[in-house]
N, CA, C and O of each residue as an XYZ file, in Angstrom:
808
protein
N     119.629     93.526    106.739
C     118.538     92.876    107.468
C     117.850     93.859    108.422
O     116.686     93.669    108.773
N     118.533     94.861    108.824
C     118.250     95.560    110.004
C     116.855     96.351    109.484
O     115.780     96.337    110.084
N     117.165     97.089    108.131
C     116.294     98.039    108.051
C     114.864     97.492    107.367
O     113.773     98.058    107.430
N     115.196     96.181    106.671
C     113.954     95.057    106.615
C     112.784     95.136    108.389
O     111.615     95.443    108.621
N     113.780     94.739    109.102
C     112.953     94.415    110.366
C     111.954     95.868    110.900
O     110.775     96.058    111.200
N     113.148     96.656    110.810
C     112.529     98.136    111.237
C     111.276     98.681    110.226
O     110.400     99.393    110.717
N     111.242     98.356    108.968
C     110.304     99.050    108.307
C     109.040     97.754    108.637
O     107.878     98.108    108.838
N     109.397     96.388    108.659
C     108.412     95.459    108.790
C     107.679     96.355    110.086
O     106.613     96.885    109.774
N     108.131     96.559    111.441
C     107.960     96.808    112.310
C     106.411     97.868    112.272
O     105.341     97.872    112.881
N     106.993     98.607    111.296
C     106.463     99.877    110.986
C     105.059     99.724    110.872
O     104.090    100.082    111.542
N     105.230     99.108    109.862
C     104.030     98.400    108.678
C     103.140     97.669    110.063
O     102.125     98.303    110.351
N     103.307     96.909    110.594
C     103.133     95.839    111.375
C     102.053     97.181    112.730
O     100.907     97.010    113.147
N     102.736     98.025    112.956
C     101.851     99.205    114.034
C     101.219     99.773    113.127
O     100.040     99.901    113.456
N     101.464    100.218    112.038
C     100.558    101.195    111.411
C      98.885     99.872    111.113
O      97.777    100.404    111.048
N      98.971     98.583    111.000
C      98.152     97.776    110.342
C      96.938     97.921    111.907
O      95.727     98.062    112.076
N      98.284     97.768    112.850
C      97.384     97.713    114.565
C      96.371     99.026    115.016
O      95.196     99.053    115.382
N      97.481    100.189    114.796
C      96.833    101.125    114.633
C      95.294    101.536    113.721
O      94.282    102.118    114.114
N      95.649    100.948    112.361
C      94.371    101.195    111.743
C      93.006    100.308    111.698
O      92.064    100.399    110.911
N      93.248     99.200    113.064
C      91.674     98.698    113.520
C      90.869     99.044    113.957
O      90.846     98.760    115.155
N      89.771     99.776    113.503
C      88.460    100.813    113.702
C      87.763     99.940    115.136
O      86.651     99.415    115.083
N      88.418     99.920    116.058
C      87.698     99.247    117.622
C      86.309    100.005    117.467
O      85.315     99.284    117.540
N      86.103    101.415    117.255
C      84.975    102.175    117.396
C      83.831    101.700    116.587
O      82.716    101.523    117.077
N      84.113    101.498    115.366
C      83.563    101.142    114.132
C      83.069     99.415    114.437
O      82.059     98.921    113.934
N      83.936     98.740    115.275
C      83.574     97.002    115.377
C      83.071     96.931    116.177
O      82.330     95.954    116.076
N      82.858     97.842    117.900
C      82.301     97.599    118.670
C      81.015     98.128    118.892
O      80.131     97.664    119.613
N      80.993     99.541    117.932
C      79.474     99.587    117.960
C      78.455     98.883    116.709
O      77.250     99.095    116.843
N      78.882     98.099    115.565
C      78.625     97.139    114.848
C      77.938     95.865    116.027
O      76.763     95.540    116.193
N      79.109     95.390    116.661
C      78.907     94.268    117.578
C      77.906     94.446    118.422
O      76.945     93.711    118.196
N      77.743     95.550    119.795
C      77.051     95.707    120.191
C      75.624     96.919    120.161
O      75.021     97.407    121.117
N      75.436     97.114    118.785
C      74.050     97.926    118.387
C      73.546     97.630    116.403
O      72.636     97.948    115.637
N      74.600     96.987    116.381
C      74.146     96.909    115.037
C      74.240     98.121    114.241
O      73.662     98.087    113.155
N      74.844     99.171    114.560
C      74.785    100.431    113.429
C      76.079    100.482    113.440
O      76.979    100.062    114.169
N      75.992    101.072    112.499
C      77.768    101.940    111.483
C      77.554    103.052    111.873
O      76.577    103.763    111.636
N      78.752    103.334    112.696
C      79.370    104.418    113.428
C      79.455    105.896    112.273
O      79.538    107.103    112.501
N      79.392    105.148    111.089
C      80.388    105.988    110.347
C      79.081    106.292    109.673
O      79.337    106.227    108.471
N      78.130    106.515    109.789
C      76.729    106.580    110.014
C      75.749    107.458    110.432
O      74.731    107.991    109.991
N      76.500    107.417    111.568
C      75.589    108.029    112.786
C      76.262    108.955    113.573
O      77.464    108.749    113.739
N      75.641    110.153    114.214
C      76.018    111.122    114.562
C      77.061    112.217    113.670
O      76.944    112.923    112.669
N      78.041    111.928    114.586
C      79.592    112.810    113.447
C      80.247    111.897    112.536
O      81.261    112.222    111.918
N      79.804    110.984    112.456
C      80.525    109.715    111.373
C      81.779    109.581    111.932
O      82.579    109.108    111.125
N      82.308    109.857    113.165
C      83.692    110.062    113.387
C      83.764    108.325    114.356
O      82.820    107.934    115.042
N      84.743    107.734    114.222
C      85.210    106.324    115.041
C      85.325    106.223    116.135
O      85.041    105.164    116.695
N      85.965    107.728    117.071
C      86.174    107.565    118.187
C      85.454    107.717    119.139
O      84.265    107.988    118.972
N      85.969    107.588    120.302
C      84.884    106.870    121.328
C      83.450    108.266    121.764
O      82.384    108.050    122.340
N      84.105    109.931    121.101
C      83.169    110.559    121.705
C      81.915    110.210    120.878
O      80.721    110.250    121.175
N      82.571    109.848    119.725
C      80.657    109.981    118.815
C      80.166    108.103    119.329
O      78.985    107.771    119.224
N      81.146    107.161    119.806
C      80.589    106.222    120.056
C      79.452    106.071    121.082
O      78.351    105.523    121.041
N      80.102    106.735    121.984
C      79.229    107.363    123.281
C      78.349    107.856    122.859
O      77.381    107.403    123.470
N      77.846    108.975    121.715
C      76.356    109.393    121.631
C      75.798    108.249    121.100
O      74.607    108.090    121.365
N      76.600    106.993    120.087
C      76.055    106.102    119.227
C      74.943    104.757    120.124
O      73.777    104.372    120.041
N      76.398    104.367    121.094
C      76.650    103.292    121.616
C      76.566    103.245    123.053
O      76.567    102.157    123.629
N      76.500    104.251    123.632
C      76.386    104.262    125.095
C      77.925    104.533    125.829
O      78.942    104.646    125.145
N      77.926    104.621    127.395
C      79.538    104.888    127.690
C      80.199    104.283    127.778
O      81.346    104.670    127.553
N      79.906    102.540    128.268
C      80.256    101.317    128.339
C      81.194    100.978    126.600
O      82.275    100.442    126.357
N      80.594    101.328    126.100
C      81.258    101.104    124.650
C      82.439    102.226    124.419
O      83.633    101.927    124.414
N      82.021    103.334    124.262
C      82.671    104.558    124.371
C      84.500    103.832    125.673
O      85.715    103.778    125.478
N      83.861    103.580    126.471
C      85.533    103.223    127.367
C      85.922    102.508    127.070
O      87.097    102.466    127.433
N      85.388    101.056    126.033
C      86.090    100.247    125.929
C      86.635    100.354    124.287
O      87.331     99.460    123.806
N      86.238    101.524    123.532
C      86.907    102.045    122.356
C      88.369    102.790    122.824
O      89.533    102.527    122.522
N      87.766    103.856    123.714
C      89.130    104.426    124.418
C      90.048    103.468    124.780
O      91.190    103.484    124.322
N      89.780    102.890    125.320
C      90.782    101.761    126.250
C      91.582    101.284    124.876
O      92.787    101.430    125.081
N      91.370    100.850    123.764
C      91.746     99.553    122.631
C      92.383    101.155    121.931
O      93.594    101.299    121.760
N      91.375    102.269    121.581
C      92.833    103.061    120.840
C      93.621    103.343    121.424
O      94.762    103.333    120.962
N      93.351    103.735    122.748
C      94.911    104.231    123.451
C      95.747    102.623    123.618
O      96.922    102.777    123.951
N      95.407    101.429    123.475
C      96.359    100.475    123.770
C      97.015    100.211    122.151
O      97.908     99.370    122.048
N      96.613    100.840    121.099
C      96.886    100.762    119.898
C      98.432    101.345    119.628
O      99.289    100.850    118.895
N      98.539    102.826    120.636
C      99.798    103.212    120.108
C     100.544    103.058    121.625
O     101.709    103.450    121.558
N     100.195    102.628    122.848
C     100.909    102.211    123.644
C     101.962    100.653    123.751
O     103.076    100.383    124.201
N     101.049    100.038    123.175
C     101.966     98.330    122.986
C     103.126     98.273    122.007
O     104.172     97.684    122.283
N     102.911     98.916    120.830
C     103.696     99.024    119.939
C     105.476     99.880    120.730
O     106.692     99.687    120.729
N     104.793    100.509    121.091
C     106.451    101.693    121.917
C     106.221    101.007    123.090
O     107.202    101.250    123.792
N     105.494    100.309    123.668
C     106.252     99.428    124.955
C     107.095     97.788    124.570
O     107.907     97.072    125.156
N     106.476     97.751    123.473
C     107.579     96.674    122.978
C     108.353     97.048    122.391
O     108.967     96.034    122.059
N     108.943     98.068    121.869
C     109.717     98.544    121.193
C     110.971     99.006    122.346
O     112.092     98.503    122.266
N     110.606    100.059    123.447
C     111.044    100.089    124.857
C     111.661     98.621    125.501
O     112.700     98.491    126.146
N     110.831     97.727    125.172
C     111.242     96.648    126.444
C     112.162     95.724    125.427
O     112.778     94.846    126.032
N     112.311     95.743    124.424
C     113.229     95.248    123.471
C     114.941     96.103    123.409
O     116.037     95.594    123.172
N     114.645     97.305    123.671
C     115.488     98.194    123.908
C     116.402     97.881    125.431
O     117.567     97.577    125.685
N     115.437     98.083    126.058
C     115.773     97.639    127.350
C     116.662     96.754    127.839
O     117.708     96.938    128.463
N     116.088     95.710    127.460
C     116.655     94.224    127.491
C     117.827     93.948    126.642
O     118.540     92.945    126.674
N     117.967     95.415    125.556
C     119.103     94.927    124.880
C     119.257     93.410    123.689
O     120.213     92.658    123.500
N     118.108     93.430    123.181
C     117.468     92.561    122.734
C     117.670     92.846    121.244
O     117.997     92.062    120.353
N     117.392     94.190    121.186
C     117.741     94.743    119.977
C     118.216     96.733    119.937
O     117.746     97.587    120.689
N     118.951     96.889    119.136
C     119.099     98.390    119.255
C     118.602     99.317    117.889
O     119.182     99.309    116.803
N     117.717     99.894    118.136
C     117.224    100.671    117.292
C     117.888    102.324    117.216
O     118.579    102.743    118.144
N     117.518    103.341    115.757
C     118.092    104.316    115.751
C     117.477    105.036    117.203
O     116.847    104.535    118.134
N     117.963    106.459    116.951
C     117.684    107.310    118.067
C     116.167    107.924    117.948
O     115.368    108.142    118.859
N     116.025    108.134    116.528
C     114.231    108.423    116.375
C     113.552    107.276    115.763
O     113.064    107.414    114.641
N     113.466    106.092    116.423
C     113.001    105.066    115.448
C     111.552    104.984    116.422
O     110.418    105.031    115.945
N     111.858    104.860    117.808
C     110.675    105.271    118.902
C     109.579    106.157    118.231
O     108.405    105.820    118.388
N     109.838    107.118    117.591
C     108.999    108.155    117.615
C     108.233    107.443    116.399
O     107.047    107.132    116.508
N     108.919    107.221    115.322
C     108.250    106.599    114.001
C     107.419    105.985    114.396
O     106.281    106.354    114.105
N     107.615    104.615    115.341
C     106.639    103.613    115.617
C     105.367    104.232    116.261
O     104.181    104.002    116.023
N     106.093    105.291    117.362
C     104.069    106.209    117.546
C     103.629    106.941    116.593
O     102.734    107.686    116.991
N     103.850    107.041    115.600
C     103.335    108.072    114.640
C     102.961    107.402    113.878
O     102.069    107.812    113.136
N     103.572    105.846    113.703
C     102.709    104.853    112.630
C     101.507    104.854    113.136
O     100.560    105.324    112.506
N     101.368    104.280    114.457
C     100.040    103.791    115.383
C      99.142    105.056    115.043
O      97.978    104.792    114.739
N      99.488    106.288    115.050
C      98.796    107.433    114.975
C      98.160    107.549    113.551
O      97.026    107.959    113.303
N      99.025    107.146    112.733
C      98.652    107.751    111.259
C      97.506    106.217    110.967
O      96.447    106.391    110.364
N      97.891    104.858    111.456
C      97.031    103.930    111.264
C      95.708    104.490    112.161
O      94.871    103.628    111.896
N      95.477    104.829    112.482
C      94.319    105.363    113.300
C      93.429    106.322    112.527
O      92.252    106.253    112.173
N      94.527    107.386    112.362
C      93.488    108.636    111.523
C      93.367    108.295    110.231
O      92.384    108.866    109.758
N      94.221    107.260    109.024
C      93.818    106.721    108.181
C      93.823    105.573    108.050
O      94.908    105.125    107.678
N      92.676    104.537    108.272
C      92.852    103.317    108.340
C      92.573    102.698    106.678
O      91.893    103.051    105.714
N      93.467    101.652    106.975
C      93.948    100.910    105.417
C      92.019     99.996    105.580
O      91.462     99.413    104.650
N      91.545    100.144    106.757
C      90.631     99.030    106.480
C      88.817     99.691    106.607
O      87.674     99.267    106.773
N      89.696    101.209    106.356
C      88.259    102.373    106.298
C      88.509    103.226    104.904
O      88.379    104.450    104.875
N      88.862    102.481    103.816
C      89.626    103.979    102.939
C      90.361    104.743    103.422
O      90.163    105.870    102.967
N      91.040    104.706    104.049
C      92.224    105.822    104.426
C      90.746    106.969    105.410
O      90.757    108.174    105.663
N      90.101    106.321    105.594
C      89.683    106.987    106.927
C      89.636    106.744    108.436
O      89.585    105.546    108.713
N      89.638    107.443    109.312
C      89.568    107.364    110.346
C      88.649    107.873    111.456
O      87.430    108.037    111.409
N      89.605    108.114    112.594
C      89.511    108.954    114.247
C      90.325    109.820    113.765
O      90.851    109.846    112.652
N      90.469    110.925    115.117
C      90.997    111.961    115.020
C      92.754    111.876    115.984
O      93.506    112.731    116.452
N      92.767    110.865    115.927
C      94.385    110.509    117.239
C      94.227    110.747    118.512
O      94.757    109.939    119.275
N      93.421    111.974    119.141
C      93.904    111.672    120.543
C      93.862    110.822    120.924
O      95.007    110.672    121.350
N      93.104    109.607    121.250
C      93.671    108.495    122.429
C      94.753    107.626    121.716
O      95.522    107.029    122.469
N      94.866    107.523    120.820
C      96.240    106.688    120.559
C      97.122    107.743    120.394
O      98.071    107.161    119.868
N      97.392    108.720    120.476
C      98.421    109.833    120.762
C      99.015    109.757    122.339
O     100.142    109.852    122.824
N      97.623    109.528    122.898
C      98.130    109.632    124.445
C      99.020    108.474    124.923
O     100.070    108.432    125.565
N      97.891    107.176    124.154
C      98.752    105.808    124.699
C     100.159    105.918    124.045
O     101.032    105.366    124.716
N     100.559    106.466    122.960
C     101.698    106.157    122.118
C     102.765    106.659    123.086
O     103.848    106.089    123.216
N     102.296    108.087    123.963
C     103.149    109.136    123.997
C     103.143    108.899    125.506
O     103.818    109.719    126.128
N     102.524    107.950    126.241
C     102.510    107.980    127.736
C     104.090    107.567    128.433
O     104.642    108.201    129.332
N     104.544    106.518    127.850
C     105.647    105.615    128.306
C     107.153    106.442    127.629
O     108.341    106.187    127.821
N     106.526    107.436    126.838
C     107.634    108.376    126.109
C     108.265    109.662    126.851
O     109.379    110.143    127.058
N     106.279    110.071    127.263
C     106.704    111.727    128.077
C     105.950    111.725    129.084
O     105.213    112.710    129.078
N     105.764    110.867    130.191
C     104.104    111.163    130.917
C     103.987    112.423    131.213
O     103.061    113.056    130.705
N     104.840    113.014    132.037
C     104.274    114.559    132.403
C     103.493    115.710    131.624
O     102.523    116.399    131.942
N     104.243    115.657    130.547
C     103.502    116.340    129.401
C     102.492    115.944    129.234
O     101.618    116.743    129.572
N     101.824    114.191    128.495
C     100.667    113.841    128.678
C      99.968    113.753    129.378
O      98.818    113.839    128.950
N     100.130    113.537    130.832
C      99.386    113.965    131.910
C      98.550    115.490    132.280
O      97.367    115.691    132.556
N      99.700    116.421    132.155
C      99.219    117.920    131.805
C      98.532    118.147    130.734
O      97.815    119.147    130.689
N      98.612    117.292    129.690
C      97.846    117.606    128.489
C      96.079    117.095    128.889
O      94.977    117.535    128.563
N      96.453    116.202    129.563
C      94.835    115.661    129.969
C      94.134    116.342    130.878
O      92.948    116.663    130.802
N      95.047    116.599    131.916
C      94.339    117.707    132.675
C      93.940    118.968    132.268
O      93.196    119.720    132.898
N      94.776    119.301    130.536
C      93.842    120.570    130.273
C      93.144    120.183    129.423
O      92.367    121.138    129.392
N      92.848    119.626    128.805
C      91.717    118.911    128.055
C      90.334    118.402    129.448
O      89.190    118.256    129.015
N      90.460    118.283    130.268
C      89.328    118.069    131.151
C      88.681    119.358    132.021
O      87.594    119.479    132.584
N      89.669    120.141    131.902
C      89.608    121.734    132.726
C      88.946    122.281    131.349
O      87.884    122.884    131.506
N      89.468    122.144    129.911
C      88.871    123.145    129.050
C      87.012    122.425    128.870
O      85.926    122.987    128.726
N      87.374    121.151    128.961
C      85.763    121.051    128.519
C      84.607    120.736    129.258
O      83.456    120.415    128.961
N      85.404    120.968    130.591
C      84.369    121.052    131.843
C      83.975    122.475    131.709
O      82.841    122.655    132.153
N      84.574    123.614    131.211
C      84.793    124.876    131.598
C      83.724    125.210    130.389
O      82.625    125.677    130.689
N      84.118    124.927    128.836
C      83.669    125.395    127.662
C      82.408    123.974    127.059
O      81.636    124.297    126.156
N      82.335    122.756    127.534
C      81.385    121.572    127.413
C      81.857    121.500    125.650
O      81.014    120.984    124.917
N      83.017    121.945    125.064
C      83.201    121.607    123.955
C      84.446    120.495    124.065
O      85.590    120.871    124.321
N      84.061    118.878    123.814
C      85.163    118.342    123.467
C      86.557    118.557    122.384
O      87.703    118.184    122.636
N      86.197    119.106    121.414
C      87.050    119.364    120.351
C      87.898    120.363    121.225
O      89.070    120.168    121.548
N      87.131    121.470    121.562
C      88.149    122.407    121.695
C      89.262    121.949    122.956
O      90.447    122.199    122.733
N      89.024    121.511    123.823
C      89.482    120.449    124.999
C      90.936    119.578    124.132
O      92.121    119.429    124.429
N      90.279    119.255    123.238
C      91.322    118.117    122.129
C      92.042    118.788    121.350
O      92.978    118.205    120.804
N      91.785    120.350    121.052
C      92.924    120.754    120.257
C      93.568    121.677    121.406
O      94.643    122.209    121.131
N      92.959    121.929    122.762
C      94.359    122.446    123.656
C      95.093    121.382    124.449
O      96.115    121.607    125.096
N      94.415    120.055    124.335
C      95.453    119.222    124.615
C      96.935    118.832    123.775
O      98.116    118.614    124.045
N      95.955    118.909    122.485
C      97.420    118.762    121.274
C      98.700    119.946    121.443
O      99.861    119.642    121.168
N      98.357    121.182    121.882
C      99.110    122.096    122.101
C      99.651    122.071    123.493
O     100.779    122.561    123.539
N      99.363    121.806    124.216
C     100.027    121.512    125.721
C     101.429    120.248    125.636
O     102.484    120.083    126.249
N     100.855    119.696    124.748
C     102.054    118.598    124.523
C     103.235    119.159    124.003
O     104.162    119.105    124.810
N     103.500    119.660    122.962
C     104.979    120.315    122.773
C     105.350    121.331    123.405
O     106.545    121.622    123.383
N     104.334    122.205    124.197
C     104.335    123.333    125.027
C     105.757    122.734    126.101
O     106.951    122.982    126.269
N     104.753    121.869    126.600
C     105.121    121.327    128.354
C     106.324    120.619    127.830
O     107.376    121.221    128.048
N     106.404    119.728    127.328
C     107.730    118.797    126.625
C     109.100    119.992    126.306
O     110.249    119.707    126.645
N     108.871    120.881    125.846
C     109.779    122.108    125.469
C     110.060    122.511    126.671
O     111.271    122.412    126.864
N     109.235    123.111    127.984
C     109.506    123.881    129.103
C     110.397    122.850    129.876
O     111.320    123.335    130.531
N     110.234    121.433    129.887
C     110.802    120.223    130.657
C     112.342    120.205    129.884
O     113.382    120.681    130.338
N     112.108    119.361    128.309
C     113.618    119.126    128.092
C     113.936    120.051    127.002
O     115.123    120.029    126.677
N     113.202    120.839    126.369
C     113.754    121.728    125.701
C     113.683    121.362    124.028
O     112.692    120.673    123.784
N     114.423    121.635    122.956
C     114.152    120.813    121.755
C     114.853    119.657    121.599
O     115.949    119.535    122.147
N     114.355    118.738    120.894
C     114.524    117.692    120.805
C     113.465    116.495    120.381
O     112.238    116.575    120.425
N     114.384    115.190    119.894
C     113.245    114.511    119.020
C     111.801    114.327    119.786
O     110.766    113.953    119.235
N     111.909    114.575    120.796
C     110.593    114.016    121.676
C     109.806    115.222    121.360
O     108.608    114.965    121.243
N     110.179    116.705    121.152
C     109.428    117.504    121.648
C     108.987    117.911    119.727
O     107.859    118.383    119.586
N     109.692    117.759    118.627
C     109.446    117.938    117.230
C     108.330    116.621    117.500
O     107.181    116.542    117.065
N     108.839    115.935    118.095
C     107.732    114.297    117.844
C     106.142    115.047    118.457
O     105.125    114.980    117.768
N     106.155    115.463    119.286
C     104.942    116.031    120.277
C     104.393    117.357    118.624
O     103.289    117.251    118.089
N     105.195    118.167    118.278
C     104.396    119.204    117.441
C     104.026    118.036    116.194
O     102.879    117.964    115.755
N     104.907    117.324    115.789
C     103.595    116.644    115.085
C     102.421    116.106    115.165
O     101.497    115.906    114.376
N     102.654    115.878    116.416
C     101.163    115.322    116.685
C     100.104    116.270    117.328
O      98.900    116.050    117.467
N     100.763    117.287    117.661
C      99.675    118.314    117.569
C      98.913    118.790    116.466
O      97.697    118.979    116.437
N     100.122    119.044    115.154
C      99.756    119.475    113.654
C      98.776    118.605    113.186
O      97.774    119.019    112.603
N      99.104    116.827    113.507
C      97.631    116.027    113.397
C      96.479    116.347    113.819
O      95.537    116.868    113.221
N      96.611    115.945    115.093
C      95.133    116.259    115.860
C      94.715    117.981    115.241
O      93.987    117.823    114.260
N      94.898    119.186    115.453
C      94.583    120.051    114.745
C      93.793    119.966    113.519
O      92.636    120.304    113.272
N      94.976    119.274    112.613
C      94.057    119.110    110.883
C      93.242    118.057    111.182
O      92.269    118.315    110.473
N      92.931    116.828    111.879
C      92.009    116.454    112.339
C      90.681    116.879    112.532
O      89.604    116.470    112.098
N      91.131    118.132    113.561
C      89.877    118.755    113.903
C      89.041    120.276    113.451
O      88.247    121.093    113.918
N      90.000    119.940    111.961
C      89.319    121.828    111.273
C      88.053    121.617    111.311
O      87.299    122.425    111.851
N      87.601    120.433    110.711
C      85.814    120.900    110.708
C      85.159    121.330    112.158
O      84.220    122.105    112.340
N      85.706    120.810    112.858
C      85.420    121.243    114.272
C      85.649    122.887    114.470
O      84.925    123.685    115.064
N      86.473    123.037    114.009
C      87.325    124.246    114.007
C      86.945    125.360    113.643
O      87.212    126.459    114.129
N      86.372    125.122    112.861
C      84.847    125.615    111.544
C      83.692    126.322    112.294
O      83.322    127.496    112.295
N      83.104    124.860    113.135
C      82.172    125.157    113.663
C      82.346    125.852    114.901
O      81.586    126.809    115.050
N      83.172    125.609    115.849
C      83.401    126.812    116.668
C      83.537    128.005    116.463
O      82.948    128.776    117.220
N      84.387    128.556    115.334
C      84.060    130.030    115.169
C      82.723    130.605    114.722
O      82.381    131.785    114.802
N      81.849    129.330    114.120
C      80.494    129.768    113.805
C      79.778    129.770    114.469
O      78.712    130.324    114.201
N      80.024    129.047    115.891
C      79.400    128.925    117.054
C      78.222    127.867    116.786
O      77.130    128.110    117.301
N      78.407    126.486    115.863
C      77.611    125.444    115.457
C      78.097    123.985    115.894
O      77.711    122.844    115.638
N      79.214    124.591    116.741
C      79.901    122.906    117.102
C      78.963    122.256    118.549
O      78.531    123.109    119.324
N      78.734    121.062    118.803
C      77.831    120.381    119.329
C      78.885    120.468    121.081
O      80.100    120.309    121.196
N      78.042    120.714    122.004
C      78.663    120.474    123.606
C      77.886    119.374    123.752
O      76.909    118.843    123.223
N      79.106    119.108    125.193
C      78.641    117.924    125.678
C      77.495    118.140    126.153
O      76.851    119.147    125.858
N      76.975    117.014    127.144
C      75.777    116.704    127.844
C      75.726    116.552    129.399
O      74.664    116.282    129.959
């Protein structure tokens, strides 16, 4: 029965994870397909050129609560002793939320690129690390006005800082995967920065 519940579980975040908030809220409030317009990308930065900022925070807000609820109920079930899960079963459940995000079952297996449901997944897991990760993601793209590049030294600050704190371990293999995401996420980006064609902020 056990491993019924745990894979239901799975299934059940990855489905949460892969609700395009970006994609429904600028539908709802402008009438265009995200996937459309600008970078065709879901998340809240191209919503913001789409949709305005008001939309843009309240995309952020719903992906990062995408992979945060899932590992806080998973946590507070733990907690309470309610139920006992393996030792990396935590990590699975943020990486479902993550992978439902960057491929959603209800976009063709397309998506966002994970950071904000990386962050929410990974807040209640590692804050310090994610915290430092945000602060260099706001230092790099205040500094360089390139979001991407901001988003792929945040992905790398996360197993960085997690390693210097507890060293190896499932939290900190859990953190390089999700760097290796966000990264392949962001080659086309990746692309265009060395060509010097990637778009700054405003």
């Amino acid at each position: 029965m056990k491993p019924v519940v745990e894979i239901s579980l799975i299934v059940l975040t990855y489905l949460l994870g892969s609700i395009p908030f970006g994609y429904v809220f600028t539908r709802k409030f402008t009438g265009k397909n995200i996937r459309e317009q600008g970078s065709g990308n879901i998340g809240s930065t191209n919503v913001k050129r789409v949709a305005g900022a008001k939309v843009a925070l309240l995309t952020q807000l719903c992906d990062m609560l995408k992979g945060l609820l899932p590992v806080g109920a998973i946590l507070f079930l733990e907690y309470n002793k309610y139920y006992i899960f393996s030792q990396a079963y935590i990590y699975l459940i943020a990486l479902a939320a993550i992978l439902g995000h960057n491929f959603s079952v209800f976009l063709k297996f397309k998506g966002g690129k994970g950071v904000n449901t990386t962050l929410g997944a990974s807040i209640l897991l590692s804050p310090i690390p994610v915290l430092v990760a945000v602060l260099v993601y706001y230092l790099v793209k205040w500094k360089t006005k390139y979001v991407s590049l901001g988003s792929i030294c945040l992905s790398i600050t996360l197993p960085v800082c997690e390693f210097l704190i507890h060293k190896s371990s499932y939290q900190f293999w859990y953190f390089i995967l999700c760097a290796v995401l966000i990264i392949l996420m962001h080659l086309p980006n990746v692309v265009r920065l060395f060509n010097r064609t990637e778009n700054k902020t405003k």
